[in-house]
Each structure stands twice: as C-alpha cells, then as structure tokens.
N, C-alpha and C positions, 0 to 999 in steps of 0.2 A: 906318411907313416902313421900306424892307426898304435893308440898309449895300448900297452899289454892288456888283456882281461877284456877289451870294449870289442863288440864287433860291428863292422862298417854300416851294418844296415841298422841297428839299435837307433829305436826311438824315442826324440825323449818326453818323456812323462813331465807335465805342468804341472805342480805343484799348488792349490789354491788357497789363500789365506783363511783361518779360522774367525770362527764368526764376530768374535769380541775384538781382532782386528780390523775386521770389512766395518763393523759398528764406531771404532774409533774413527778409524779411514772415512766413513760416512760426515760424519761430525765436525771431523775438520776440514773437509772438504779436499783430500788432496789426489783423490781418485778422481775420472771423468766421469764414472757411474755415478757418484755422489756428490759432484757438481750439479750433473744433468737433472739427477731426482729433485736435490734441492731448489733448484731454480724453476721446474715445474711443479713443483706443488705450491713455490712461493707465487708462481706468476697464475696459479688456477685461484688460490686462496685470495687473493688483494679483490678481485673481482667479483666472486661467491659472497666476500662480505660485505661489499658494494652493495651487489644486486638485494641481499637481504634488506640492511637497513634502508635501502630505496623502496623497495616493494612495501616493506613494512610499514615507512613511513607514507606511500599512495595509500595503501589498504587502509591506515589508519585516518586518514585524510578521504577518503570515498565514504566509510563507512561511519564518520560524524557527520557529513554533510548529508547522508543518504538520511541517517536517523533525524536530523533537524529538519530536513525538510517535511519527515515524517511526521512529526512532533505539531510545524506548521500548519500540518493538513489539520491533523487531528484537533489542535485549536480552534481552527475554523468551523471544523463537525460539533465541539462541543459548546460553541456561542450561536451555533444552531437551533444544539435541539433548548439553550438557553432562553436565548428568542420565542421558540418554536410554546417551551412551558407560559411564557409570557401570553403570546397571541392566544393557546389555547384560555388562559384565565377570561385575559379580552373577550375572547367569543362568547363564556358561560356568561359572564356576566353583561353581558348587551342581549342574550337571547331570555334570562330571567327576567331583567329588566322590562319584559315587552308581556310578562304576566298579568292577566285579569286582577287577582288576587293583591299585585302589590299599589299598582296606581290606581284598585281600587280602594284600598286601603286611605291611600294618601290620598281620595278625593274629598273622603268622608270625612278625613282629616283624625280617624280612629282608629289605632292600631292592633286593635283587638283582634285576634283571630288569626294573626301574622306570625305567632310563635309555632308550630307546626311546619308551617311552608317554610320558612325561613330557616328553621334546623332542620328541614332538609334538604334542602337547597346545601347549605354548608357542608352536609355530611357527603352527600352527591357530587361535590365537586372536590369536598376536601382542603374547604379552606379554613383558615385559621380565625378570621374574622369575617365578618358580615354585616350589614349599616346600611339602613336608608336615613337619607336627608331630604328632608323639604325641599321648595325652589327659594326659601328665604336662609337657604344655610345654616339651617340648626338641624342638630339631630332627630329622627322623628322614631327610629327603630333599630335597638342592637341585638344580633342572635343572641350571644353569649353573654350579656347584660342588658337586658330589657329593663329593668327597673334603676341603673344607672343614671346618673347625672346626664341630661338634654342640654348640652351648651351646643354653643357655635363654633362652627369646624370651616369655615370659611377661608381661615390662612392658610388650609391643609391645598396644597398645590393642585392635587391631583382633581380633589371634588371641584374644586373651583373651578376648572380649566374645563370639567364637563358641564359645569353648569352655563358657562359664557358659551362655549362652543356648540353647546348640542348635542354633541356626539361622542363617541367611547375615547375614553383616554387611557393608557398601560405604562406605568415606569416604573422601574426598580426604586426603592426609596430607603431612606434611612427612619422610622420612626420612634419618636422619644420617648420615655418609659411611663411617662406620665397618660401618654395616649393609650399605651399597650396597655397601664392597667386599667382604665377606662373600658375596656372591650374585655378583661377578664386575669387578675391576677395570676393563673395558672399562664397564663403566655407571657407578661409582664416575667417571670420566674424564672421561663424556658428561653427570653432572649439572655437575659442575666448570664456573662459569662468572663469565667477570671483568666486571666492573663498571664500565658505560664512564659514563664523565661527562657529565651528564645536565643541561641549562638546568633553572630553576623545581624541579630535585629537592630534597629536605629533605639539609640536611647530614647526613655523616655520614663514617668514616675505614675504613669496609667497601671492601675492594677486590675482592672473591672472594665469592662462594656457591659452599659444596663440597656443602649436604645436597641431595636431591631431591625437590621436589615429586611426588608420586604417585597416582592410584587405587589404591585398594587393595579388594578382597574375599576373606574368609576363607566355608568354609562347615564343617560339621561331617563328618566321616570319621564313617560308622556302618555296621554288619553289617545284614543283610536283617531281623534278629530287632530291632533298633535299640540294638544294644550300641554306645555309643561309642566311637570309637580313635583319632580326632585330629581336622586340620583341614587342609585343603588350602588353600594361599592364592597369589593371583595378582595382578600388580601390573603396571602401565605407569606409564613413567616420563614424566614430560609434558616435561621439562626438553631442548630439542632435537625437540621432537617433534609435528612440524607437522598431526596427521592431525584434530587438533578446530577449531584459528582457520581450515584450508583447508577443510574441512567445511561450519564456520560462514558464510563467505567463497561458498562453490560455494551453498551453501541460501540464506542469507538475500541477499544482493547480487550473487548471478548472475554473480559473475566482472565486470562491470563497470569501465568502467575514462573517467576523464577527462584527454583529453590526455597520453596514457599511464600513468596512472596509477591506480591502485586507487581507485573513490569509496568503497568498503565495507572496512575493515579488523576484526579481532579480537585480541585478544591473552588469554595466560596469564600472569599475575605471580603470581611467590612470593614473597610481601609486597609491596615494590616492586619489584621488577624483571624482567625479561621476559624471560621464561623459552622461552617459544614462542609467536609472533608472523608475519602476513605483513605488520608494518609495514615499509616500505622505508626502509633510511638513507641517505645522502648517495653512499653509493657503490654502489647501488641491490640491496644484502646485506638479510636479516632482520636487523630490528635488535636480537639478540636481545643484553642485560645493558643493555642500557640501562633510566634509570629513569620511574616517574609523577612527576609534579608534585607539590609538597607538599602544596598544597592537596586535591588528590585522594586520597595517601595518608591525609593527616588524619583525611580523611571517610572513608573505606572500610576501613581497617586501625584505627585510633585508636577512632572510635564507629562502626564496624558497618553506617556509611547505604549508600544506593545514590546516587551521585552522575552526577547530568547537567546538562549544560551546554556552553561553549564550551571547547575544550581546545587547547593546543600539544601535539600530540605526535610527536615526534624531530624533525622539521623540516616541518610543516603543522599547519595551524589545520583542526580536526573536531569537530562538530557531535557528543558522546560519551557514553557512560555508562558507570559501573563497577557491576558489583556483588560482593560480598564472597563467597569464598570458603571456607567454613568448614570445618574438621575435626572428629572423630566426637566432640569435646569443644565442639564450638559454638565455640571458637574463631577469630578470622578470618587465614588465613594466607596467602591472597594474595587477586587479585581477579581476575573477568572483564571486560574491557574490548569492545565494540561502537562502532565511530566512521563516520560518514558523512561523505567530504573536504566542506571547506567551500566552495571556491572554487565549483563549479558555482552554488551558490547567489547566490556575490555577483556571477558573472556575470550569474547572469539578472539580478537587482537591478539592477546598471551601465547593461541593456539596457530594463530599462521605465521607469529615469530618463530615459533617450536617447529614448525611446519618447514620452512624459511631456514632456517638452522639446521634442521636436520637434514635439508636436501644440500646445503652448502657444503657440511658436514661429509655428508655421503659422497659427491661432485668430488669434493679436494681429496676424501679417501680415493675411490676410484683412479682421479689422474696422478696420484702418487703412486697407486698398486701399478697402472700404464704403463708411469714413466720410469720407475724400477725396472720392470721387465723389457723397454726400450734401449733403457740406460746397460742395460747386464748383454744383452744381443749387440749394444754399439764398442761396447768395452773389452767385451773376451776378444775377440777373434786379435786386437790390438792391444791387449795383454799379453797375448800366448806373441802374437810378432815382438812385445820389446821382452818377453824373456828369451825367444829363440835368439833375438838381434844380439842380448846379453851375452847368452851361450856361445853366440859367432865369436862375439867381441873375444870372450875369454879362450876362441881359440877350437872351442866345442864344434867340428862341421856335421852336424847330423840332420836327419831330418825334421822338422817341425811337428811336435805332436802329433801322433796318428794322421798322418798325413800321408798322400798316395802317392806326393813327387817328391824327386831325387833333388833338387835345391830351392832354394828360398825365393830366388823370383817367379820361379811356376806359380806357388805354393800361393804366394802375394797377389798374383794376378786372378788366380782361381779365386780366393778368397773375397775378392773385391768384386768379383764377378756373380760371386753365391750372394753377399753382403745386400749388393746392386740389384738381384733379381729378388730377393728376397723384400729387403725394403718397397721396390716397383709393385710387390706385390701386396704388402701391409699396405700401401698407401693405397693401390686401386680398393683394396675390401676395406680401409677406413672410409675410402670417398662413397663407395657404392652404398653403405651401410648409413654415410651422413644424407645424401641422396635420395634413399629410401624412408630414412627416418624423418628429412626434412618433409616429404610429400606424405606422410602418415599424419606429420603435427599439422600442415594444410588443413587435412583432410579432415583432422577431428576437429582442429577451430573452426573449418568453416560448420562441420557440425553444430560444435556449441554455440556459436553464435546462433545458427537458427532455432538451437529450441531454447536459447537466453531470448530471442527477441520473443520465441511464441509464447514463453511462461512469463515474464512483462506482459505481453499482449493478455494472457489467462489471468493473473494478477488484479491488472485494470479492471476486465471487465468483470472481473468477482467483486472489486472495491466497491466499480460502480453501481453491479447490481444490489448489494447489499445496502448503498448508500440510497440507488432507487425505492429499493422497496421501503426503506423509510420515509424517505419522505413522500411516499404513494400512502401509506397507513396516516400519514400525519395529515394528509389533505382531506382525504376520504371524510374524515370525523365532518368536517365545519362545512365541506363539500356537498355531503347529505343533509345536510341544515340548511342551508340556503335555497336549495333543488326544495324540500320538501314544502318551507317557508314560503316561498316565494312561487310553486304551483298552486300549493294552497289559498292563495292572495290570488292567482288568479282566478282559478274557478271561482272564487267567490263574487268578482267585479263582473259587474253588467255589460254585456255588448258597448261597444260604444265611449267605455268611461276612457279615461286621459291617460290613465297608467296602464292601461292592456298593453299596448304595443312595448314601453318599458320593459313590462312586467316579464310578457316573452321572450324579450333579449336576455332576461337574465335567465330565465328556465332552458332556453338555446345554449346560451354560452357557459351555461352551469353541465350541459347533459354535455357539452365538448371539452369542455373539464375532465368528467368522470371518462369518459374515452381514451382520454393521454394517461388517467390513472391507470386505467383497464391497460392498457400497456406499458406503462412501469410495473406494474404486481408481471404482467405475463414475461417481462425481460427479465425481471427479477426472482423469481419459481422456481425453482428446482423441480419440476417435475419428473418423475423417474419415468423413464423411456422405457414402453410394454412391447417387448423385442417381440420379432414374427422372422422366420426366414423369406427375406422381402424380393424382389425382383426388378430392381431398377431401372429397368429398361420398358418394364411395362409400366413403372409409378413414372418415368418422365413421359412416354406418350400420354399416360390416364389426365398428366397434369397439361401436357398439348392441346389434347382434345376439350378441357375444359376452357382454358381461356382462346383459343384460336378463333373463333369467330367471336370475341369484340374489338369496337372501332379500331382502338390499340393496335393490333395486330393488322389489321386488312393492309399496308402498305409494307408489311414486311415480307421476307422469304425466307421459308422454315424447311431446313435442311438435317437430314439426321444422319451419323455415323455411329451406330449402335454396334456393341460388339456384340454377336450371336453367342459366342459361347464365356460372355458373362456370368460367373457364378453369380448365386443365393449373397446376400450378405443378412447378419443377424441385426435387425433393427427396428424402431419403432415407425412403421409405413404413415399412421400422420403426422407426426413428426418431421419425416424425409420431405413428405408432399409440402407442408407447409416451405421448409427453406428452398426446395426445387420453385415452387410458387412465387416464390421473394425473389428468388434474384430471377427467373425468365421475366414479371413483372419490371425489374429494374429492368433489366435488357432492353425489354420492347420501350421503357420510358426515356433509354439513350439514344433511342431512334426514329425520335418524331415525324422523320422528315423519309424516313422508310430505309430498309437496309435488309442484312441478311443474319438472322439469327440460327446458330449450329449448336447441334448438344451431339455430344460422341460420348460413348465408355470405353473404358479397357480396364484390365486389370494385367497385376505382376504380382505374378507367384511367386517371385523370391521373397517381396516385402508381405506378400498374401493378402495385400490393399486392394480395392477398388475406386476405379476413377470413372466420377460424373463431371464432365467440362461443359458449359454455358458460355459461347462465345457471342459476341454482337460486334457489328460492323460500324457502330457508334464514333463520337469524338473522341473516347477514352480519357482520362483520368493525369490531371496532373498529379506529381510528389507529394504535392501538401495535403491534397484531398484523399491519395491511396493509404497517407499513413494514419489518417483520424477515420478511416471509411465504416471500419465496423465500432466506432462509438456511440453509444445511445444518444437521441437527439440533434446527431452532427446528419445535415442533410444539403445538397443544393437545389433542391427541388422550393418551388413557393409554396406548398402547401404539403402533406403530412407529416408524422411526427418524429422520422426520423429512427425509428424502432427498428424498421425489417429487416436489415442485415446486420444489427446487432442481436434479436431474437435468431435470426438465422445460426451465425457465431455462435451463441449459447449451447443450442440444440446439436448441431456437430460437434461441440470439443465435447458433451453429455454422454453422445459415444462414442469418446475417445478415437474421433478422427481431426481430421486437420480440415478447413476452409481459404484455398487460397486464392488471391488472386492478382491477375499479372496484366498490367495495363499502363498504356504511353500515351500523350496529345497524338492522336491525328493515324493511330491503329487500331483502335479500338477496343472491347475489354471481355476476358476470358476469368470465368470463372470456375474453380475445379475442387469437388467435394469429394474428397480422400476418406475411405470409412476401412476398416478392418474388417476383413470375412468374418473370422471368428464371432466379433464383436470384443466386448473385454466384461470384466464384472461389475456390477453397478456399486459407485461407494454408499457406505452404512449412510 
C-alpha cells in the first residue's frame, strides 16, 4: 500500500548540506570526504616540507663550498700576481744593475753624474726608493737623498745576502722609520699610519705603525770582466699603495660590484693591519689602518696557516682567506687577504627557500584541490546509498535518486560498477600522464646535464684562458729581455770563445719560450670569427690534400663519407681549417703503427646543425684522459704543448657550435664538429 498523495514511481530527491555545515563537517572530521582530504594534504604537506628544508639545506651547503673553493682559487691567483709584482721588481733591478753608467760610476769611486739616470731609472720603474752601495757596505748613492747621511747598511738582510751571494736577491720586508727617512721624509710620512679601532681585533695599546712594509731587490754591481763593486737596490713601498689589491681586484673579480658594492676585495697587512686595501669603510674611504680579526691574526701571523672561512671584515660578512706573508728570514710579517661579499650568496639562498616554499606551497595546494574532488566522487554516490538506506529504514520504498532501476540492489551494483570503471579509468589517465611526465623529466635532465657539463666545460676554459693570457703578458716582458740580452752577447763573442755554445742554449731555449707564449695569447684571443658561407666538404678535402703526403700519413688509409647534399654553413673558413687540421693531425699521431682514418658529414634539418666526424682506428682514449682532453697544456704526447685541441675547443664553441668526442681503450676515437647552418651573432 502506497501513503495517500505519493505516487509509486516518485523519486526521491537528496537533499545536500549547506556549505557552513560541509565546513564544520570538514573540520571535525566526521564525514569520509573530510577525512580523506584531511589526511591527503596532511600526508603531501610532512614531505613538501621535508623536501624544502632538505634541498634548502644541500643548496646551501653546495653553494658555500662552491664559493670557498672559489675564494681558494682566487688566493692563489692573487699570491701570483703578488709574486709575479716581486720577480718583475727583481728583473728591473738586476738588468739596471748591468748599466755602463752605474759601475762606472762606482769604479771611479764618484758619484757624480748619477743623479739623472738614477731618477729615472725610479720613475721608469716606479719605485719608491733607489740605492747603490759599494762592495764594503756603505752607501755610495740615494735617488731621492743624494746628499744624505753615507752610513753602513750592511745589517740590512737583503744587501747583505747580494753582496755574499752574488746574485739578485727579492723579499718582502718590514723596514724601520729611521731607514725610510734616510731615503726621504715624504715616504717616512706615507708609511706612517694610525690605527683605527677594529671590532673582533686582538687587543693591544699600538696606536701608530711608523715602519714600512716593502719589496725589496738588491742585485750585485760588477765590471764586464766580473770585478765586484756594489749592489744596486730598489724598493716599493706597499704602505698606501693601492697598485697590487687593484690589480688583484681588476684580474681576479672583474671590477664587479653587488648593489654597489665590491663582491671581490684584496687587501695588504703589516701584521694586522691594512696597510693597502680597496676594502670600503662606513664612509665609503679605503679602509686603510684598520685591523684583522684575532682569530685570523692568530692563525696567520702566530702559526704561519692559511686561513679560510666566514670573516667580518670592516663592516660585511666575506666568504675569505688569508695567507702569510713572509720575509727573506721565513718569518711572517703581515698577510694577503682575498674575500668574496657574502650577501649575493645569502641572496640567492633566501630566493630558492622562497622558490622551495612556493613549490611546496603550490604541490600541497594542488593535492588538496585532487584530493577534494577524489574525496567528493568517493563520498556522494555513498551518501545518496545511507540516505536512500535511511529512507528504506523509515519504511520510504522508492527509488534512489534519479535513478533508472526499480530497487536498491540494481541501483548498488550499477553504481559500483560506474564507480569501478570510472576509478579504472582516473587511474589508467593518472598512470599514463605519471608515465609520460616521468620520461619528459628523463629527458630534460638528461638534457640539463649535458649542457650543465658543456657550460662547466665553457666556464673552465674561459678561466683558463683568461688566466693564460696572463700569465703569457707576464712572461713576455722579462722573456724579451733575456732573448734580446743574451743574442746581443752573442753576436758580440768571437768564434770560438767558451760561452757561445752557452750563450745559444739560452737564445734556443729563450725563442721556445716565446713559442709556448705565442700559444697561450693564441688559446687565449678572442678573436672574432670573419664568417663566409663555407663548404665543408671541400675545406675537409682542401685540408686532406694538404697534409696526405707526409711521413705521418703514408701508413694510413684515408676513407671519405661526404654528404653530397651538405648545405653552406656560416663561418670563419681559417678558423674551421685550422681545428679540421688539429684533430686529423691528432688522428694520424694515434696511429703510428698505421690504420684507417674516415671523415663523413651529414646534417639534420630539424636541429639545422651540421656534422663533420674524424674517426681513427687508434688505441682510443681512456676516462681520465677524455675528461681533461680539451685542457690547455694537458697532453700525452713527449713533445708539443698541448694547445691544439684546446685552441680547437675555443674556435668551435666562438661559433656557437659544439666539439665532441666519443672514444674507448681498444676502438678507437671519433671526433665530430656540430656548427649551426645559420651561424649565431657574434657577442659585443
């Protein structure tokens, strides 16, 4: 029997809670949708914030050690060109030393006539002081006080050491005020420096440094016959004298600057205090008399260490190192300082926490907004069965909301059946889509890693060129001094005499000098690439025909797979010939004993690249040797310098193609030069 008013087929309508109900319901958790949500955002959230402060803390742990070992390098660059200002002092003053004008001065025993050459001699080299001394150790001539008190300088370590030995002596030294005004009150004045009050410095009741820090070089005064008659000695004073931490400063850190400010600083201390420095102080002055940290003098003046780590110095935190500066007794009398500002660093940290955050952020959004609409699809359909169950309970026989069967078990099994295909189907398009996305992220890591290892690899050999080309200018000066000196000395000597053959060795081994320079400056160059639409197929035969009949070659067999319909590529043609030259060269030198050398092209229009491959039938290449292969100087060969396929290298990545190569013990080695049709722009 059906209640009055109701008809048999009437549906019944679910009723759904209002939203500030479903929100309390949510909150207490006594719905299954707001279990489910809850517990998936809780169990996405523990992990998101895992993974941040994990990441965060690598990141920050990769990116101190990256900067320190940085810092390290650049130490060692800046006690370089420290050195480097030393030897050049040495060199001027042992090739003055060898003037007509001064040992004849001293033979005469009359100084007369010496004031001319000798201020300019100082102005020409730019030193602070200047001084001959007799062979009995008294003064005989000071530039900048000539008419000064003559005493005996004989305790002075350095003249002494050239006068016993013979020969050029260089050390850094401390000298006392008494000496410095002897050679000219205006530098006695400019060592003079007060002592400003320093946080973290080691006590002490020093208010003043009067003595100076200095270079110093003595060399020995001798007649053409090698009679000895004094020593000539020259000295800069570092105390105010900015030309080595700007040096250091312009070489190692580029003049850089964050948010106006220096990231790369240097400094000179005479024991602790700074002496000559471009650290900035509060009122944006070199901060020079100010002091190091006690901790750092400790280390570096006390026990002799090199000291790095986190430093306050004058007002910023830098990423530093010290190392000791010793005098011609090994003693340590002040130190070299190298600091890279810290803040850039804790910048970017700030920003891949924020980075780190906001993707955790977004993740836990996401699998809440997921697991909402998981939780709401697993929940209705078992809502609507315990209100219809309810309805049974109370006696209600109807149908179940909008539903197509006449009783509750159809209705149930349909349900679970739509539920079952439904889910089978959210799960295959979750799986396909993790599937898909998993071989996407493959795909772009394996990307990033190759072009992380090729811009390291671009990196280095930018370092290293720039660090070549230094020290190729730095040779060059004392390089042509020696060559010109020492031809000169030859042609002068007679057939016959005792030092020709000498004299040779050194004019030979001086001209193979300049050779290894000539390729430091040519690895080091930027020369801009004078593009031509080039033909590579004819530049690898043009470079075939040139070297295939020498010795080299006669035991090999030269095989070619040229692609005919090779396009044009935009590039510099001697440029190309030279690195084609370099590695077919290498090729035929991996195969002494005779083999088969193949060069093929091809290109791919999708990537719109061109490929030159150099294959040889050689021993090929162990691990250790492919990964230092294109480093300047790194060679297994007993004789050249190790340049060619680092100059090669250079000249391919210039435009903007790739140099690779792929080689094992005992298949021997393939080389393949990837350019760009177009070409690309040249940078400013």
């Amino acid at each position: 029997m059906t209640e009055p008013g109701r008809n048999e087929a009437e549906t019944i309508r679910l009723e759904k809670p209002g939203w500030r109900t479903r929100a309390r319901m949510w909150l207490a958790g006594t719905t299954i949708q707001s279990r489910l949500a809850r517990t998936f955002t809780l169990a996405s959230l523990a992990p998101a914030l895992v993974t941040a402060v994990v990441g965060v803390g690598m990141i920050r742990h990769g990116v101190y050690a990256q900067a320190q070992a940085q810092v390290n390098a650049n130490l060692e660059s800046a006690k370089d060109i420290y050195q480097s200002a030393l030897d050049r002092l040495q060199d001027a003053i042992r090739i003055h030393a060898t003037r007509m004008v001064i040992y004849g001065a001293l033979s005469r025993g009359d100084p007369s006539g010496l004031a001319e050459e000798m201020d300019r001699i100082r102005r020409a080299e730019r030193l602070d002081a200047l001084t001959i001394v007799d062979a009995d150790g008294r003064v005989f001539y000071r530039s900048l006080n000539p008419s000064g008190p003559r005493g005996e300088v004989t305790e002075d370590r350095v003249i002494r050491q050239a006068l016993e030995r013979l020969q050029p002596v260089a050390a850094t030294m401390i000298v006392p005020p008494d000496v410095l005004l002897r050679n000219s009150p205006a530098l006695a004045a400019r060592a003079a420096i007060k002592i400003e009050p320093t946080p973290r410095a080691r006590p002490g009741s020093q208010t003043e440094i009067t003595a100076g820090l200095m270079l110093r070089a003595s060399a020995p005064v001798t007649t053409p016959a090698g009679r000895m008659l004094g020593v000539l000695d020259g000295a800069i004073l570092l105390n105010r004298n900015p030309d080595i931490v700007d040096a250091i400063r312009r070489t190692v850190f580029k003049e850089e600057e964050y948010e106006g400010r220096p990231t790369g600083t240097a400094t000179i201390f005479e024991n602790d205090v700074r002496v000559s420095t471009n650290v900035r102080g509060a009122d944006g002055t070199r901060a020079i008399g100010t002091r190091a940290s006690a901790e750092v003098a400790d280390a570096v003046l006390s026990r002799g260490e090199t000291w790095r780590g986190r430093a306050f110095v004058v007002q910023d935190w830098y990423l530093a190192a010290y190392a000791p500066i010793r005098d011609l007794g090994g003693a340590t009398i002040g130190m070299l300082y190298v600091g890279v500002l810290e803040k850039p660093f804790m910048d970017s940290l700030w920003r891949s926490l924020l980075v780190f955050l906001g993707i955790a952020a977004g993740g836990v959004a996401l699998v809440n907004l997921i697991a909402v609409r998981v939780a709401k699809r697993i929940s209705a359909p078992i809502h609507e069965l315990t209100v219809a169950a309810r309805r049974i309970a109370e006696g209600e026989y109807a149908r179940v909301a909008e539903r197509s069967t006449d009783d509750e078990i159809g209705d149930l099994s349909r349900s679970f059946n739509t539920m079952t295909t439904e889910l089978q189907a959210a799960h295959q398009a979750l799986r396909e889509s993790a599937d898909q996305l998993e071989r996407k992220v493959e795909s772009r890591t394996a990307e990033l890693r190759r072009m992380q290892a090729q811009l390291i690899q671009s990196e280095k050999m930018v370092a290293i060129g720039k660090l070549a080309a230094g020290v190729a200018h730095e040779i060059n000066n004392p390089l042509t001094g020696v060559l010109t000196n020492s031809s000169l000395m030859l042609e002068d000597l007679p057939d016959g005499h005792p030092w020709r053959e000498d004299l040779q060795t050194i004019v030979n081994e001086t001209l193979r000098c300049r050779k290894i320079v000539k390729g430091l400056l040519d690895f080091s160059r930027q020369t801009k690439p004078q593009r031509t639409q080039l033909e590579l197929n004819q530049l690898v035969e043009d470079v075939l025909a040139l070297v295939r009949n020498q010795t080299v070659f006669r035991s090999i067999k030269i095989t070619y797979d040229l692609d005919p319909r090779l396009p044009r590529v935009l590039a510099d043609a001697d440029q190309m010939r030279q690195v084609v030259l370099n590695i077919v060269l290498n090729a035929a030198e991996a195969m002494a004993q005779g083999g088969e050398l193949r060069l093929s092209s091809s290109w791919d229009p999708a990537r719109r690249t061109v490929d030159v491959a150099v294959s040889d039938t050689g021993p090929g290449m162990p691990d250790d040797v492919r990964a230092r292969l294109f480093e300047p100087f790194f060679t297994t060969k007993r004789t050249g310098t190790g340049l060619g396929l680092s100059v090669a290298y250079g000249l391919v990545e210039r435009h903007h193609g790739e140099l690779l190569v792929d080689s094992a013990r005992g298949r021997g080695t393939t080389f393949t030069i990837r350019l760009p049709i177009e070409g690309a722009p040249d940078d400013d």
